[in-house]
N, C-alpha and C positions, 0 to 999 in steps of 0.2 A: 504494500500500500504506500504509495507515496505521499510525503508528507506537504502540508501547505506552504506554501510558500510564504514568507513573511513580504509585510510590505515592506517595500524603505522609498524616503524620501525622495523625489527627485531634485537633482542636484540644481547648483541657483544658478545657472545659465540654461536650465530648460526650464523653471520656473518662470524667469525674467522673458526667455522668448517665448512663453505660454500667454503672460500678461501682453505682448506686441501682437499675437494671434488673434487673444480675445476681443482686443479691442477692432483689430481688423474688419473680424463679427460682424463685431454689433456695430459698427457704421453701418452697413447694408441695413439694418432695422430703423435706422434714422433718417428722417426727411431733409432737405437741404442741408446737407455737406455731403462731402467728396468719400464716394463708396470707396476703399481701400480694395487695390486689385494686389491678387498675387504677387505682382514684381514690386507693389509701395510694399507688401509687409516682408518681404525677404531682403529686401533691398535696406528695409528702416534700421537693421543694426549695423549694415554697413556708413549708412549715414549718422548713426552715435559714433564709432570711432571716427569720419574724420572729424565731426562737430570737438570728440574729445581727445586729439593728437595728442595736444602739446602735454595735458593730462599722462595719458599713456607711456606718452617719451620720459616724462619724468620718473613714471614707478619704476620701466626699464632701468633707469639710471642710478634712482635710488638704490634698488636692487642690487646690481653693480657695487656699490658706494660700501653698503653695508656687510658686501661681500668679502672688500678687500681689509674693512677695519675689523673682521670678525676673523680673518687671519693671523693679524696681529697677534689675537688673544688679550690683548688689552683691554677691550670690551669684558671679557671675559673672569679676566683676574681681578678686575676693578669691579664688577658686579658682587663676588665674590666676597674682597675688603669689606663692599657695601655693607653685606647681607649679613653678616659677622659682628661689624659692630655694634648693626642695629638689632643685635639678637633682643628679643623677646618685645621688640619695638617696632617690628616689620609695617605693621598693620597700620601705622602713622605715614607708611608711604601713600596710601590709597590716597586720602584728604587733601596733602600736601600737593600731591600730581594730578590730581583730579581738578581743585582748583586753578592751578598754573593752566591745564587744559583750557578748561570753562573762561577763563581771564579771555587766549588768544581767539575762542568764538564770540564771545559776545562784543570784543575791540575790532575784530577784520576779520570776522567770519572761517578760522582754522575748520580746518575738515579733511581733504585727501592727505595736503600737508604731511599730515601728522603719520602714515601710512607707516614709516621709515622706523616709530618708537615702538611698533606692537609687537616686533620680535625681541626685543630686548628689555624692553616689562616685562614680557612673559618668561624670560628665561632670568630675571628680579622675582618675580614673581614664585614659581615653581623650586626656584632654591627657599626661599620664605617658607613652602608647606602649602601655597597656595593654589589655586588654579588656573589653566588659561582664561578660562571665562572672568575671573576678576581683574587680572589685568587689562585684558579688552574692554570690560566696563569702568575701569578706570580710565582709559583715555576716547572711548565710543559716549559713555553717559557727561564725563565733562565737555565733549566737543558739543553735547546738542543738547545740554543745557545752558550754553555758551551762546550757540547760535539763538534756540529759540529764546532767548532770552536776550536779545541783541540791544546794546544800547550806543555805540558809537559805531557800529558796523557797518562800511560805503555799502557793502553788497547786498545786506537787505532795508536796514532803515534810512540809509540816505538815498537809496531808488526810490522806497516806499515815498519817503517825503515828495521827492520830485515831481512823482506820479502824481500825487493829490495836488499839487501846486498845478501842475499840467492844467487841472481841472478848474483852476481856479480858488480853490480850497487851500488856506493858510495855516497849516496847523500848529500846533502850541504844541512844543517841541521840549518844553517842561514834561508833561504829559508823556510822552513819547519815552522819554530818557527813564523819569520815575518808575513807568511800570515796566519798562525793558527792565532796569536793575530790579524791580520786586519779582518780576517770573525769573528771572537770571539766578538768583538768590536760592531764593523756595525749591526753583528746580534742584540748585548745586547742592541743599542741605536734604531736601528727600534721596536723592541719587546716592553722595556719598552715605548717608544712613542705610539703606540701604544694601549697596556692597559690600560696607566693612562690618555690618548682621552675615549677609553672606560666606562672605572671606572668611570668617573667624570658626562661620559650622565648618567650612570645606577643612580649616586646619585640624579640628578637633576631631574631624571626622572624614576623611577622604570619599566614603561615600554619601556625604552630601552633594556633591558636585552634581551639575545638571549636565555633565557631560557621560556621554556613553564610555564603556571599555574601549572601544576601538580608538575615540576621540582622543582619553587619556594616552592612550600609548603611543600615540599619535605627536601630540604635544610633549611629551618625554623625549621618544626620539630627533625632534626637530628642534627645540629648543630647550630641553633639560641634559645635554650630553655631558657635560660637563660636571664635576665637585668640585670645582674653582674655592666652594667655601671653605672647606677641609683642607685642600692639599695648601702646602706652604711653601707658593712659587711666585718667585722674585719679582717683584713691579719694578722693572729696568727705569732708567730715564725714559727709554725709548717709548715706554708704553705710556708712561707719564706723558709727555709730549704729544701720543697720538690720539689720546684721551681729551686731553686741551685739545688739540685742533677737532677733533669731533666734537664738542661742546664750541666748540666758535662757529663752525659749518652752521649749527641751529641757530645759534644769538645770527648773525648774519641774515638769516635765512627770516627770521621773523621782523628785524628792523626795516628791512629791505619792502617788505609786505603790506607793514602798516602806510596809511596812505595819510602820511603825514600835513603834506600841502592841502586836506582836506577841514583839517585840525587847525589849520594858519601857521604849522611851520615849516620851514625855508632852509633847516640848516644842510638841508643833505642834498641839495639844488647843484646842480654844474659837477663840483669835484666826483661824486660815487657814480657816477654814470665811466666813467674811466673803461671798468672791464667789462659790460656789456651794450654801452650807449644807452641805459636807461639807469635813470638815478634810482637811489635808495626811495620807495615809498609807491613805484608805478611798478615793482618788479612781479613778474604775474611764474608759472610755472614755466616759460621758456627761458627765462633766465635762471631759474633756480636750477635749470638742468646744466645749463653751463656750470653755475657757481658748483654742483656738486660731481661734473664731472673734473674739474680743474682739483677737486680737492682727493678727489680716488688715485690722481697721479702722484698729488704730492705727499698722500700718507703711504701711498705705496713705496714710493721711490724713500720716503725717511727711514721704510722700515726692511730697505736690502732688496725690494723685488724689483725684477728686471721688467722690462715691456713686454716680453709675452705673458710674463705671469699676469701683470695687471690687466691686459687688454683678456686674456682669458676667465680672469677671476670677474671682471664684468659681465661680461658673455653670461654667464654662471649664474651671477647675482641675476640678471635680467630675466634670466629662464626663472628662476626661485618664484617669483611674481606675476610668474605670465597672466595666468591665472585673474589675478587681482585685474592686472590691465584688461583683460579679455571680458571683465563685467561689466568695469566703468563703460565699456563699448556698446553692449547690449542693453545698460540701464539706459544710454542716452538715446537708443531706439524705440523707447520708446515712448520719450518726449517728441519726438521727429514724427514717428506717426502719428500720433496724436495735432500736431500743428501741422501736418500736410495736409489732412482730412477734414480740419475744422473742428476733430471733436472737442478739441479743449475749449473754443470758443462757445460749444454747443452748449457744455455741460456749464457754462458760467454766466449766459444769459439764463438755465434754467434755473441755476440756483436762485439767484438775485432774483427771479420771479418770482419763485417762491417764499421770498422773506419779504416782499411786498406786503405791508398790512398784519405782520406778526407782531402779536404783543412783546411789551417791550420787555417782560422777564423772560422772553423765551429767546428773544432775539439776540443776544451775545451768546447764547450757547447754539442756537442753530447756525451762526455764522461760524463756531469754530466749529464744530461736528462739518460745514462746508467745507473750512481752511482745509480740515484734517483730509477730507475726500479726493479733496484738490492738491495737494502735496504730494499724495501718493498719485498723481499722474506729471504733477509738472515738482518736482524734486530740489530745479533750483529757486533760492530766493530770490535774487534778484528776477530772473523767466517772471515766478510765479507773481510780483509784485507789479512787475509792467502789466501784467495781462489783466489784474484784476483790481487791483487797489483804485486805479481812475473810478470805477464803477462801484465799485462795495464802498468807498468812502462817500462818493455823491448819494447813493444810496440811505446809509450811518444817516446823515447830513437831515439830506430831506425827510427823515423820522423824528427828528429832532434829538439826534443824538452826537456824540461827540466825534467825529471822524478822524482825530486821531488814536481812538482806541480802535478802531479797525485794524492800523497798524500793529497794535500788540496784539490780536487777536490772529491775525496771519503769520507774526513771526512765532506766536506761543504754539500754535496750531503744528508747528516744523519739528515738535516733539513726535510725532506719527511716523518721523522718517525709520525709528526705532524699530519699529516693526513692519514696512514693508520692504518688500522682495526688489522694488525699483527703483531703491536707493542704494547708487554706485560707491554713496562713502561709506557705506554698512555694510554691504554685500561683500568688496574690497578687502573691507579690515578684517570680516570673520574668512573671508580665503585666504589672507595671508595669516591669521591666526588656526589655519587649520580648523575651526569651528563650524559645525553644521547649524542652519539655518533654522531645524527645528530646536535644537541647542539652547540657540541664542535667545527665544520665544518664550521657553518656558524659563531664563531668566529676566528677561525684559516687559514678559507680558504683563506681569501684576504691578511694573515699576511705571510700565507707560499707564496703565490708568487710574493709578496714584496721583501721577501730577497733572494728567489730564484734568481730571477731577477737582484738584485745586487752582489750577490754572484758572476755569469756567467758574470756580466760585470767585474767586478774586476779582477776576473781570468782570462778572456780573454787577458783583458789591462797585464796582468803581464807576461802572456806567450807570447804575439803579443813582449812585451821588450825582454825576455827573449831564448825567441825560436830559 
């Protein structure tokens, strides 16, 4: 008698081009817009990688990067020291790097960025006692409490702003700031609560973990190979030094990012432009690919290796991540189909019909239960803020409500990214973290409607004063 088969998951690039299929669908069942033929929904995740190159070229790179400073062992030994001296104090990492996380979304929107730190938490991590899954939720849960919680950030709230000015609508930008830091906050202190509840059963007990045997072993092999913490080998200069320069590659990498001249400052104008022809503060990921491929040569070359080793040990690195690149490609297909067809346009005129004439304590929760529907098709924030905030603010408006809580209401709403399948910076981090998708769910899922939850009451109470 043969036995049943078990299910298992399908993996999150037949998920993601599941989610381009269906909506291919259901065009055809929809009156004016553009029926999706065969060649747009095959074609649409070729059209996410080129939309997302410059993306792609960077994780290759990253990849690479992290390749040749994991040679070293420096990484390694230094983790090690870490973990040692914070014996019996590990669990104060989470907080610590969770916030530093959450700081660079909520200031300039960090998110693929960060792709480069989740093999090296994890392997902090796992020497600690702890799991991959805590690691990943310490820089996955600060990035998008960061983000939704945006309060000087150009890529969503100062689009968002624009958009409503577009409209004619001046917003009070108090308002804006205030409740970006109060969901930013609430989010960062539910999330890290949270994890480090989590973290502390997973130590006391390795089968808490939400991850399966195979996951485990998995993560052990890829990033726990090492007892760096035990053994008693030498931290050279050399390692010292390539240590330093890998902590400068990120300080760099982050100054460069923030979009200073938005802020009113000037200091980094003319001179930092020098190694790429764009100065510190407009630097987007085509530059960070240089900045981090110039730095795989020079830790390479300080630590003895020759040019084929490093152009190999790149090669290498870039393969490690394929993976991760080969999402972001299919997440942005399908954004792509979605705006060839018009459904995103379709589904945003329905919405806003529908909140036409809803009372006003239902209306800030139906507009983020909207956000949250709409995020999980158009993913980016700035995308998602062009296309809708003109309309869902004059909307706000003509109800006689405040239209700049719309804008807190769409970037709080970016908390959803957590749990869908067509978000390239989730999907990305649990393929480089080796995590399954269903994994990642049954840790996130009770977290996402926690602060969902608080999110809608907080807005509420603000709009119910403010309305």
């Amino acid at each position: 008698m043969n036995a049943k088969k078990k299910f298992t998951m399908p993996t999150s690039y037949v998920i993601i081009f599941g989610v381009i299929v269906l909506i291919a669908i259901l065009t055809w069942f929809i009156p004016d817009i553009t029926h999706a033929t065969l060649g747009m929904t095959l074609m649409a995740p070729i059209e996410g990688f080129q939309n997302g190159v410059s993306v792609i070229l960077f994780i290759f790179i990253i990849g690479g990067y992290l390749r040749i400073v994991n040679e070293t062992r420096a990484l390694e030994i230094g983790i090690g020291r870490i973990v040692k001296r914070m014996n019996g104090k590990e669990v104060l990492l989470i907080p610590i790097i969770m916030f530093i996380i959450s700081l660079g979304g909520t200031s300039y929107g960090l998110s693929d960025e960060a792709l480069a730190i989740y093999p090296l938490l994890i392997s902090t991590m796992l020497a600690c006692g702890f799991d991959s899954v805590t690691a990943t939720a310490t820089i996955l849960c600060g990035i998008i409490s960061g983000v939704s919680g945006s309060t000087i950030n150009p890529f969503a709230t100062s689009v968002a702003i624009d958009a409503l000015r577009d409209v004619g609508i001046e917003p009070n930008q108090a308002i804006v700031l205030g409740m970006g830091t109060l969901v930013w906050l609430s989010s960062f202190a539910i999330s890290c609560i949270y994890t480090v509840r989590y973290a502390l059963k997973v130590k006391k007990n390795s089968a808490n973990s939400v991850l399966t045997s195979a996951e485990k072993e998995l993560a052990l092999k890829s990033f726990g190979k090492s007892d760096a913490k035990n053994q008693e080998i030498e931290f050279t200069s050399r390692m010292r030094r390539t240590l330093m320069l890998f902590a400068f590659s990120f300080v760099v990498m982050i100054v460069a990012l923030i979009p200073w001249a938005d802020y009113g400052i000037h200091i980094f104008e003319g001179w930092s432009s020098f190694l790429t022809g764009t100065p510190f503060g407009e630097w987007y990921f085509s530059e960070l690919c240089i900045w981090f491929l110039i730095l795989s040569f020079v830790i390479g070359y300080l630590n003895g290796l020759k040019e084929k080793q490093i152009i190999g040990l790149i090669v290498a690195g870039a393969g490690d991540l394929l993976g991760a690149a080969l999402i972001v490609g299919l997440s942005r297909g399908v954004s792509a189909i979605m705006s060839n067809t018009g459904f995103d346009m379709y589904l945003l005129n329905a919405g806003t019909n529908a909140l036409q004439g809803v009372p006003s304590g239902l209306f800030s929760t139906l507009s983020y239960i909207f956000y949250s529907g709409f995020t999980f098709l158009i993913v980016s924030t700035s995308g998602l803020a062009s296309a809708t905030i003109p309309t869902m603010g004059s909307l706000a408006k003509s109800l006689g409500f405040a239209p700049e809580l719309m804008i807190t209401i769409y970037i709080a709403a970016h908390h959803i990214v957590g749990v869908i399948p067509t978000s390239g910076t989730v999907m990305s981090a649990l393929n480089v973290s080796k995590i399954e998708y269903t994994s990642w769910i049954k840790f996130y899922g009770k977290l996402f409607l926690i602060i969902s939850i608080v999110n809608m009451v907080l807005i509420g109470l603000i709009m119910g004063i403010t309305g």
